[in-house]
HTML snippet that shows the backbone in 3Dmol.js (N, CA, C, O; Angstrom):
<script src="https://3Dmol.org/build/3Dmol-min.js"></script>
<div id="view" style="width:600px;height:400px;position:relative"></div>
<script>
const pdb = `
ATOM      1  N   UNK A   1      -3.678  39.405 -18.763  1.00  0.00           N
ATOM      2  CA  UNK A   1      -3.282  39.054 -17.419  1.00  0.00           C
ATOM      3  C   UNK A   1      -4.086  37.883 -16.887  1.00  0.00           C
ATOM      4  O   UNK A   1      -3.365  37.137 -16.225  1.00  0.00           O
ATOM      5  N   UNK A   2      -5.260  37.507 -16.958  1.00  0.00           N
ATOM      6  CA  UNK A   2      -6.320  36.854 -16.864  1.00  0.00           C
ATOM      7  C   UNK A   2      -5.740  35.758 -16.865  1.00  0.00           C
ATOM      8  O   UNK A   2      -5.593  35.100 -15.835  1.00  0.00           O
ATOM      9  N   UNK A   3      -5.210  35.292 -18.325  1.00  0.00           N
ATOM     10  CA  UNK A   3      -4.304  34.304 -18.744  1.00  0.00           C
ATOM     11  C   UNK A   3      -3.191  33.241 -18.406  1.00  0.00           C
ATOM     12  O   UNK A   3      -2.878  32.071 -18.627  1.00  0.00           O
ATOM     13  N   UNK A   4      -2.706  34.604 -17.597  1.00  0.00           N
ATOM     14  CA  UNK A   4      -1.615  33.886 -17.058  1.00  0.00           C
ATOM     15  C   UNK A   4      -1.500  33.388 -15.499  1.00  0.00           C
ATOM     16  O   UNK A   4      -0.687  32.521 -15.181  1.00  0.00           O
ATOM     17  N   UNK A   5      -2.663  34.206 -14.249  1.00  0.00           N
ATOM     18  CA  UNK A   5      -3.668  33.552 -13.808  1.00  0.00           C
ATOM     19  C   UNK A   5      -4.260  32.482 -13.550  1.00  0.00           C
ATOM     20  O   UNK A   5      -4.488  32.145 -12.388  1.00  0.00           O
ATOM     21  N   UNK A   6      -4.724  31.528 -14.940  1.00  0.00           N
ATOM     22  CA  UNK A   6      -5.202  30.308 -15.292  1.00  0.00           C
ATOM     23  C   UNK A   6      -4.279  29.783 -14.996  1.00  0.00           C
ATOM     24  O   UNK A   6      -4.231  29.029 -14.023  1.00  0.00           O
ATOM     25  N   UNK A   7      -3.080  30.100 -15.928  1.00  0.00           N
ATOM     26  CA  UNK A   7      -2.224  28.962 -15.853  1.00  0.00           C
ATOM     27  C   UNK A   7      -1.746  28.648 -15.035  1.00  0.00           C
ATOM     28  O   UNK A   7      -1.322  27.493 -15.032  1.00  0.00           O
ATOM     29  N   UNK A   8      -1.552  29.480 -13.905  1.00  0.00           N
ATOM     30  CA  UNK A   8      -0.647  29.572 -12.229  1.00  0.00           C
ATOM     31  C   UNK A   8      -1.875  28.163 -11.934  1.00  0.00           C
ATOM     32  O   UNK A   8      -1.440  27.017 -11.822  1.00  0.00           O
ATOM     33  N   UNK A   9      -2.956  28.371 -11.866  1.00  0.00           N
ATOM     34  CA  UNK A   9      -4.366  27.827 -10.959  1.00  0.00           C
ATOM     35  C   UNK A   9      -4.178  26.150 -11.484  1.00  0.00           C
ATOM     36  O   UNK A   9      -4.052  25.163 -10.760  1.00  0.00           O
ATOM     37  N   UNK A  10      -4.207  26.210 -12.929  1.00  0.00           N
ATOM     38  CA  UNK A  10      -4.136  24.438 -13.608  1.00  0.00           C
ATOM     39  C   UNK A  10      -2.813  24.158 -13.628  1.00  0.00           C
ATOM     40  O   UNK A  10      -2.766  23.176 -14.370  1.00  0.00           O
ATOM     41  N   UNK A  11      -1.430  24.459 -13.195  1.00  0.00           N
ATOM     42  CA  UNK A  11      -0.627  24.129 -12.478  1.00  0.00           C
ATOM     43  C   UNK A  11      -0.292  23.559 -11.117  1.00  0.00           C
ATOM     44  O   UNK A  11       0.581  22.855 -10.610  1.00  0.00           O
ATOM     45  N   UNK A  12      -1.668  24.349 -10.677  1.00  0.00           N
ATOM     46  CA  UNK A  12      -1.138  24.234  -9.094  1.00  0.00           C
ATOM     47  C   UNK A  12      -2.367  22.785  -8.683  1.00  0.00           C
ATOM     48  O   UNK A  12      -2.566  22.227  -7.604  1.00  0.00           O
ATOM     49  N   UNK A  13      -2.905  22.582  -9.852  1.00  0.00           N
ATOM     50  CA  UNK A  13      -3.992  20.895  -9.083  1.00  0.00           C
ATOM     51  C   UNK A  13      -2.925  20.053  -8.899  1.00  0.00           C
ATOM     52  O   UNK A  13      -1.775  20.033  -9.339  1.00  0.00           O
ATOM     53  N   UNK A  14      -3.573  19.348  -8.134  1.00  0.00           N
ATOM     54  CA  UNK A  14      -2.797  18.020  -7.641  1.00  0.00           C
ATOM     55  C   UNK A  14      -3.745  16.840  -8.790  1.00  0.00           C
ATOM     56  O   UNK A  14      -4.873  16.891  -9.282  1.00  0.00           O
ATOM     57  N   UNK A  15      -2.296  15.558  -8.889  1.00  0.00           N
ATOM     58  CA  UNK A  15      -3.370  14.720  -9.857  1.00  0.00           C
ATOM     59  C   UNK A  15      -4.157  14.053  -9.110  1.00  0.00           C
ATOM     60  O   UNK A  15      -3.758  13.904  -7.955  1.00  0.00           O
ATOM     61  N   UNK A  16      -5.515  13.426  -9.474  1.00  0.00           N
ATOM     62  CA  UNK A  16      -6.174  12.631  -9.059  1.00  0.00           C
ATOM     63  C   UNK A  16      -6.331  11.307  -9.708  1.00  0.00           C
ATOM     64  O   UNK A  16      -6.463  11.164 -10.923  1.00  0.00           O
ATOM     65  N   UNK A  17      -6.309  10.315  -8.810  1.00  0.00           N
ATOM     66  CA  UNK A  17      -6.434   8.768  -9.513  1.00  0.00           C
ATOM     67  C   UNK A  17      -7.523   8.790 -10.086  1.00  0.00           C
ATOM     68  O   UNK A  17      -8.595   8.979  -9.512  1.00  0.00           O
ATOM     69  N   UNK A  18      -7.382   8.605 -11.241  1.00  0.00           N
ATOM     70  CA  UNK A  18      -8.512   8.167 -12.426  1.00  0.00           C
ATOM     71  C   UNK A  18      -8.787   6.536 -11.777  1.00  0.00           C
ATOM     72  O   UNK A  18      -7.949   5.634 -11.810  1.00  0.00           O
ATOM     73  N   UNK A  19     -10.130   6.438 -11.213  1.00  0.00           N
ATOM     74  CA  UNK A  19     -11.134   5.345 -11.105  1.00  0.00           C
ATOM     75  C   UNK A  19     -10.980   4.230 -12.119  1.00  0.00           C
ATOM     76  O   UNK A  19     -10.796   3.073 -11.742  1.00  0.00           O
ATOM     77  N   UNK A  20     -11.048   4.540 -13.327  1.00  0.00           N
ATOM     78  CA  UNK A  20     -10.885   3.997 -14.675  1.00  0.00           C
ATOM     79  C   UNK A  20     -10.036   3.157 -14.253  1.00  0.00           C
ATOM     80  O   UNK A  20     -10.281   1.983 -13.977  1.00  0.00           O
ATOM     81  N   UNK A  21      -8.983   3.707 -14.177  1.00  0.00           N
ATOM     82  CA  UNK A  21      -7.429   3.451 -14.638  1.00  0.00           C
ATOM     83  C   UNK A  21      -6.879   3.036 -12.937  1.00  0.00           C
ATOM     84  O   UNK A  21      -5.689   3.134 -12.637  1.00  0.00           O
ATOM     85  N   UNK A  22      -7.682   2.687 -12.177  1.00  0.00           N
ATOM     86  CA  UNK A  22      -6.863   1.815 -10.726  1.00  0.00           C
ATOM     87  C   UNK A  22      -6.372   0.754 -10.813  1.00  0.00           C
ATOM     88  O   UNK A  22      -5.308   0.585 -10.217  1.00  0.00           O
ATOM     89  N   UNK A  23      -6.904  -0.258 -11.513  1.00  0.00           N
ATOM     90  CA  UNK A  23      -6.293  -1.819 -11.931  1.00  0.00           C
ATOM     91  C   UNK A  23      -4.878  -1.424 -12.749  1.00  0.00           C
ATOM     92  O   UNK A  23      -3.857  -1.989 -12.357  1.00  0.00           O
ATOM     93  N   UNK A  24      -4.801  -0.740 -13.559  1.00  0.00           N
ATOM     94  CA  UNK A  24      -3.832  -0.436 -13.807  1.00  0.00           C
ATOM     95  C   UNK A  24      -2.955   0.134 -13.322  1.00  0.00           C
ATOM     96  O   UNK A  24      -1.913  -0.466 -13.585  1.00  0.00           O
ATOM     97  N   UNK A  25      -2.726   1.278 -12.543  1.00  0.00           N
ATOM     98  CA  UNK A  25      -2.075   1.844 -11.226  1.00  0.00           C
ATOM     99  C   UNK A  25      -1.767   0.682 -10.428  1.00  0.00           C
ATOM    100  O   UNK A  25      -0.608   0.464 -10.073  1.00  0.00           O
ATOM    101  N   UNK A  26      -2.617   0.009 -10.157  1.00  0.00           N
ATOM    102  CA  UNK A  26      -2.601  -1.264  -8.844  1.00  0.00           C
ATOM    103  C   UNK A  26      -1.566  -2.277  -9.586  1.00  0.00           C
ATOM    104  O   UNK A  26      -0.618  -2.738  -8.951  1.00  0.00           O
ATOM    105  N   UNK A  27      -1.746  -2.556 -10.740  1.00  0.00           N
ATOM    106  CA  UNK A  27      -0.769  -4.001 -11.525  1.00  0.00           C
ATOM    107  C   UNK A  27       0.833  -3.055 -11.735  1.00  0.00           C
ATOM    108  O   UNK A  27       1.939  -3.578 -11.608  1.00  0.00           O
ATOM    109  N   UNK A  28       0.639  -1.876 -12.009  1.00  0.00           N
ATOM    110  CA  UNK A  28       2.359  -0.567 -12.204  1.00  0.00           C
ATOM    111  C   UNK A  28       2.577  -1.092 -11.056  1.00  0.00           C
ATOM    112  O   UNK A  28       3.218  -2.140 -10.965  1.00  0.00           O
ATOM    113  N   UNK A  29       2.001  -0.351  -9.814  1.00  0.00           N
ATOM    114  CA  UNK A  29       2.686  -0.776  -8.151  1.00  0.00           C
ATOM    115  C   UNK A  29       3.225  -2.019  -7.963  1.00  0.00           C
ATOM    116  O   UNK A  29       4.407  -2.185  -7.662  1.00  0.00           O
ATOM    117  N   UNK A  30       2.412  -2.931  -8.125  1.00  0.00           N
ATOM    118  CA  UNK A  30       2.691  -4.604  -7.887  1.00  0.00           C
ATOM    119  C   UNK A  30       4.088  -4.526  -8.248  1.00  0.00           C
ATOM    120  O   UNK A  30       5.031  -4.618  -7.462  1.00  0.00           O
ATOM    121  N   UNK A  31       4.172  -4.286  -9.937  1.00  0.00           N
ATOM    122  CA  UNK A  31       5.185  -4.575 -10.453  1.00  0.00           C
ATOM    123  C   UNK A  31       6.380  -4.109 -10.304  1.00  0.00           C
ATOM    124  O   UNK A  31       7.297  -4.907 -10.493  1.00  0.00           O
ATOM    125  N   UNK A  32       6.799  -2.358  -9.833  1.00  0.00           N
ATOM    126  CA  UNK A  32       7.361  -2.219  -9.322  1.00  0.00           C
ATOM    127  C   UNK A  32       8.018  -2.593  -8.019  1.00  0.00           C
ATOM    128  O   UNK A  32       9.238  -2.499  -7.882  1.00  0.00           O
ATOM    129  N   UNK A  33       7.115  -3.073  -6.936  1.00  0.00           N
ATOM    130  CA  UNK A  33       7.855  -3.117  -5.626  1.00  0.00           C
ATOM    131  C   UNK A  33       8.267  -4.748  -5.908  1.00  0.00           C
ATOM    132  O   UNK A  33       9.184  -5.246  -5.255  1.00  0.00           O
ATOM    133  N   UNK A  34       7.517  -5.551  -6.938  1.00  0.00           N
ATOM    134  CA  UNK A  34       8.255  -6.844  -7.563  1.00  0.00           C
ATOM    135  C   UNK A  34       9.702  -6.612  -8.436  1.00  0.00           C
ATOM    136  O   UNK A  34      10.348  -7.646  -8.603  1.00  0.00           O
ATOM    137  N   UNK A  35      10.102  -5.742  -8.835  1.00  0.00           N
ATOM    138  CA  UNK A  35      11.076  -5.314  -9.571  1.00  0.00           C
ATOM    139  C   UNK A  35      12.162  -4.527  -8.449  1.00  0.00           C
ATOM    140  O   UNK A  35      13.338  -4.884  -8.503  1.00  0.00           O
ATOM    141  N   UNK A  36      11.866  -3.723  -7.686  1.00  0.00           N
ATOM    142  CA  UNK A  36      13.063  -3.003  -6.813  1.00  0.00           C
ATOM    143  C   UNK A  36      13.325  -3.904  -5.324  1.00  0.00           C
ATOM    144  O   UNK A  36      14.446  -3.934  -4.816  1.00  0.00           O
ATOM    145  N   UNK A  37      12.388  -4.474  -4.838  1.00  0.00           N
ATOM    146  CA  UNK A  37      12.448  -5.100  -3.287  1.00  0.00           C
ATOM    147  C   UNK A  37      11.264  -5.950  -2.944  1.00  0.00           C
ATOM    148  O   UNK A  37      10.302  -5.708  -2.216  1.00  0.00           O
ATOM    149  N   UNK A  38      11.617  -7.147  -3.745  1.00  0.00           N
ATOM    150  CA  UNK A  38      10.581  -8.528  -3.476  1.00  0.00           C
ATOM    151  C   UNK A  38      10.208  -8.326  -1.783  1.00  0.00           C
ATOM    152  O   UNK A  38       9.111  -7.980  -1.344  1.00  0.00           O
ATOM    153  N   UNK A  39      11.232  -8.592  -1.115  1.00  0.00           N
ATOM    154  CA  UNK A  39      11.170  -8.484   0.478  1.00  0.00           C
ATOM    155  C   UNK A  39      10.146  -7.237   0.881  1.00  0.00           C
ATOM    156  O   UNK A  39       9.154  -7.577   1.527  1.00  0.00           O
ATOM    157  N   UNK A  40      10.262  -6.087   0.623  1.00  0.00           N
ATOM    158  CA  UNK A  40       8.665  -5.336   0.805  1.00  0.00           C
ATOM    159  C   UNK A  40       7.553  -5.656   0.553  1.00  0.00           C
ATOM    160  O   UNK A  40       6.556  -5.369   1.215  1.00  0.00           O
ATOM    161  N   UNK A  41       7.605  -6.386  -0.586  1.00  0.00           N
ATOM    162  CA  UNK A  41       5.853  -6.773  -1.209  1.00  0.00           C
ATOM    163  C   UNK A  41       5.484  -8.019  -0.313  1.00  0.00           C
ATOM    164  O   UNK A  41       4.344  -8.222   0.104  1.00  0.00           O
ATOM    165  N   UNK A  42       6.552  -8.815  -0.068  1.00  0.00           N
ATOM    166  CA  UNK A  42       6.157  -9.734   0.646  1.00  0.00           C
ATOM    167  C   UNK A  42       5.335  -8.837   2.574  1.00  0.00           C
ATOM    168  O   UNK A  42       4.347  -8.881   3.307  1.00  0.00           O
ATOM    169  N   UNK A  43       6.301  -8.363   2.468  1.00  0.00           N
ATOM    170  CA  UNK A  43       5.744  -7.445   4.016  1.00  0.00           C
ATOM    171  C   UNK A  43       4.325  -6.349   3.666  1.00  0.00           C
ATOM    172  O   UNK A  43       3.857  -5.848   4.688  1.00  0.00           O
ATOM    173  N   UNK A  44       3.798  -6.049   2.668  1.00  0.00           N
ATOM    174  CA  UNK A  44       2.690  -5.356   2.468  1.00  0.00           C
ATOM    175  C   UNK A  44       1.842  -6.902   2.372  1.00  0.00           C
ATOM    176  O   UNK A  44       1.053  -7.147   3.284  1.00  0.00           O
ATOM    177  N   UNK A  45       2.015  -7.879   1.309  1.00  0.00           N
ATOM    178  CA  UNK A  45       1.190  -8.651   1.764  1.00  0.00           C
ATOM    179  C   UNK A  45       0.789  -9.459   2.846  1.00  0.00           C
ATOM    180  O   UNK A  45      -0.331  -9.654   3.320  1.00  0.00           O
ATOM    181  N   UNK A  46       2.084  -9.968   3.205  1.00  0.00           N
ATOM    182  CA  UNK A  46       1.888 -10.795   4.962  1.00  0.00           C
ATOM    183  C   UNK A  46       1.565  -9.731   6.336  1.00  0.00           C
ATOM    184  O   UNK A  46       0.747  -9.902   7.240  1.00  0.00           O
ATOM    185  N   UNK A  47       2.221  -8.951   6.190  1.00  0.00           N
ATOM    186  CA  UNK A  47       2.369  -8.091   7.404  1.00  0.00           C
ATOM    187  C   UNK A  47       4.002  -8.515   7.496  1.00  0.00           C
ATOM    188  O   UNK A  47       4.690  -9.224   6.763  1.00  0.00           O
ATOM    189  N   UNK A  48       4.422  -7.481   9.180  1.00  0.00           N
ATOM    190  CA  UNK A  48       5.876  -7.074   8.888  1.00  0.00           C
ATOM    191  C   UNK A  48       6.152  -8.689  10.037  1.00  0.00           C
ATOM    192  O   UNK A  48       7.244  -9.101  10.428  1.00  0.00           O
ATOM    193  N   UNK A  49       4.930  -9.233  10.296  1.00  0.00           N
ATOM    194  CA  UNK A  49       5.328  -9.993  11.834  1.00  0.00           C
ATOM    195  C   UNK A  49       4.488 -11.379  11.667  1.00  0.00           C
ATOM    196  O   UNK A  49       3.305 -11.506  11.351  1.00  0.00           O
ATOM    197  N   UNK A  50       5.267 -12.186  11.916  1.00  0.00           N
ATOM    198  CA  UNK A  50       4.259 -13.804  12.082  1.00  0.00           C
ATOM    199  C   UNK A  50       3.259 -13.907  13.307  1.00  0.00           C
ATOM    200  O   UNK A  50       3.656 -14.056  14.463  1.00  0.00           O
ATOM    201  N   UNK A  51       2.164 -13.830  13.011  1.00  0.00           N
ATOM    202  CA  UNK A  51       1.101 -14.545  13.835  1.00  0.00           C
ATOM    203  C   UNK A  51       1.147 -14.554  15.733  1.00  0.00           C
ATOM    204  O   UNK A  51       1.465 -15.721  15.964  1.00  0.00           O
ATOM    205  N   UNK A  52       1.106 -14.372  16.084  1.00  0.00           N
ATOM    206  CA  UNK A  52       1.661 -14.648  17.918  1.00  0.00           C
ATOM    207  C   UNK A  52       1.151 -15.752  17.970  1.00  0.00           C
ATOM    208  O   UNK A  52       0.162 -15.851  17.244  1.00  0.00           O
ATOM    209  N   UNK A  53       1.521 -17.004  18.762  1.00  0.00           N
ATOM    210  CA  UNK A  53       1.282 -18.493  19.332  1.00  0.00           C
ATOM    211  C   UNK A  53       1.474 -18.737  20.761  1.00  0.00           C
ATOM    212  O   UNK A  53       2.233 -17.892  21.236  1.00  0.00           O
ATOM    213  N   UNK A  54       1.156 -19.388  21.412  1.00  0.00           N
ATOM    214  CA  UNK A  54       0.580 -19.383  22.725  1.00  0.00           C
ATOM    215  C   UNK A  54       0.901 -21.424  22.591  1.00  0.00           C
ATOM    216  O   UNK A  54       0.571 -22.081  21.603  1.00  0.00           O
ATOM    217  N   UNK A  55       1.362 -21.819  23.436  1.00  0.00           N
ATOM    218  CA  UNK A  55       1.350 -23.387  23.384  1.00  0.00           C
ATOM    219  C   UNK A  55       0.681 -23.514  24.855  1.00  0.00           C
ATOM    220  O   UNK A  55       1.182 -23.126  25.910  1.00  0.00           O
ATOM    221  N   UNK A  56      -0.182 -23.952  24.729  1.00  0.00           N
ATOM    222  CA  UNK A  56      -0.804 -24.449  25.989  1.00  0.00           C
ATOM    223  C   UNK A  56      -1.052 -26.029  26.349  1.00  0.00           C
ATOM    224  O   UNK A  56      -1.569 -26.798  25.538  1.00  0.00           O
ATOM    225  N   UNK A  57      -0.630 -26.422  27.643  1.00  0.00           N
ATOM    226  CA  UNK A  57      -0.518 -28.227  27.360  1.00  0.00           C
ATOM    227  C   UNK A  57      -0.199 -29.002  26.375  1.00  0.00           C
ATOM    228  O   UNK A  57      -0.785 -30.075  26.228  1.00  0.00           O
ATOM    229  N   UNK A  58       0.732 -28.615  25.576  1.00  0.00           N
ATOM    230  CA  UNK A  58       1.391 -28.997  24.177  1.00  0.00           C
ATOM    231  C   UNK A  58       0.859 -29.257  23.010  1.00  0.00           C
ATOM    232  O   UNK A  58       1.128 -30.232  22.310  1.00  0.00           O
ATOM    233  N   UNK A  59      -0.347 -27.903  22.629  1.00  0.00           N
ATOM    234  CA  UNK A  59      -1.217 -27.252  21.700  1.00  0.00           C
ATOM    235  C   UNK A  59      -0.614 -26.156  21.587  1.00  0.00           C
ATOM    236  O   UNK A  59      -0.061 -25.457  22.435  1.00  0.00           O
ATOM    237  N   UNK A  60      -0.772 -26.011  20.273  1.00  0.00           N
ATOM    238  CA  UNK A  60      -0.355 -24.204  19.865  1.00  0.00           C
ATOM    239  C   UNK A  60      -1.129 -24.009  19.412  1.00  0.00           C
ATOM    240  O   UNK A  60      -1.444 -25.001  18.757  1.00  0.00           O
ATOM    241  N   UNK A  61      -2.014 -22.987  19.245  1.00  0.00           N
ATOM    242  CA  UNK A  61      -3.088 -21.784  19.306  1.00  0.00           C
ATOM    243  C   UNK A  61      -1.999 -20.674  19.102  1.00  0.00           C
ATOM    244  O   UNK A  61      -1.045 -20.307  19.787  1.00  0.00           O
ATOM    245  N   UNK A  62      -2.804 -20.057  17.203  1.00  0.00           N
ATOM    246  CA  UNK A  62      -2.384 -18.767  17.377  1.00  0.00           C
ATOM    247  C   UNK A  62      -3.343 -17.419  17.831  1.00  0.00           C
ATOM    248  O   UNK A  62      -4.513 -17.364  17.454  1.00  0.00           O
ATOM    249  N   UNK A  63      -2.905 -16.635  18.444  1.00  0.00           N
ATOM    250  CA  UNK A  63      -3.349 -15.780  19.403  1.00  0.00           C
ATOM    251  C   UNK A  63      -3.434 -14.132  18.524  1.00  0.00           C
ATOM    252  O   UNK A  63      -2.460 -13.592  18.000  1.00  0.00           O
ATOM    253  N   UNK A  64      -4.672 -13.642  18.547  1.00  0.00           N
ATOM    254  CA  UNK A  64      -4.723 -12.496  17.509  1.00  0.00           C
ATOM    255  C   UNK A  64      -3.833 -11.541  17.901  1.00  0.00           C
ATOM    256  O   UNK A  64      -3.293 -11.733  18.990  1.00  0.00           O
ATOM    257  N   UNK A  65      -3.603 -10.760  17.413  1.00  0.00           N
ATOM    258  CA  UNK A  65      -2.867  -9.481  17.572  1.00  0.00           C
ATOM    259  C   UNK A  65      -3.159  -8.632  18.306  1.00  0.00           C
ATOM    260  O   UNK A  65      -3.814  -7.729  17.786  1.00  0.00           O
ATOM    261  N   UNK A  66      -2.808  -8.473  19.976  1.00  0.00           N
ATOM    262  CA  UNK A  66      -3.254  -7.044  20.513  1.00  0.00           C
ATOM    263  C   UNK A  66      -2.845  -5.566  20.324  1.00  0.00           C
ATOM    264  O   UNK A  66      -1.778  -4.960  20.235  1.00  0.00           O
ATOM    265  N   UNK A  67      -3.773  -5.344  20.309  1.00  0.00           N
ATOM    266  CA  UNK A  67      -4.076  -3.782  19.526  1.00  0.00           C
ATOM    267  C   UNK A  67      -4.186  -2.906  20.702  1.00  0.00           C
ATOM    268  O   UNK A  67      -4.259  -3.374  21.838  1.00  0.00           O
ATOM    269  N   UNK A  68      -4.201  -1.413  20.411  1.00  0.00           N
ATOM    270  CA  UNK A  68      -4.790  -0.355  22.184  1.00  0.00           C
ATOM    271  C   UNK A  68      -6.046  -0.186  21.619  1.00  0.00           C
ATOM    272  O   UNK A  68      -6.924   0.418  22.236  1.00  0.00           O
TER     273      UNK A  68
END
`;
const viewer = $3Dmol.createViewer("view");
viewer.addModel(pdb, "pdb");
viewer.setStyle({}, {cartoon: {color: "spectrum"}});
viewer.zoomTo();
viewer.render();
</script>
């Protein structure tokens, strides 16, 4: 009975990212969201929004992002 027990318990872990193996995880991801929806990867790398700008006396200054 013991046995079968175990096996319920090393079933039930969740996986954990092997440290090792993140560059590799990290280059799979890349490549996938490069393979199903260029347009997402572009929005994880840029952000979803351009910059805010402010023209003052016919200077533009971009203006950081307000946050709460």
């Amino acid at each position: 009975m013991e046995s079968v027990s175990a096996q319920v318990v090393a079933a039930a872990k969740l996986p954990v990212l092997n440290l090792g193996k993140f560059k590799l995880w990290k280059i799979r991801i890349k490549q996938y969201f490069l393979m199903t929806d260029y347009a997402l990867w572009e929005v994880i790398l840029n952000g979803d929004s351009p910059l805010p700008t402010r023209t003052v006396d016919g200077v533009e200054t971009s203006v950081p992002p307000t946050t709460t």
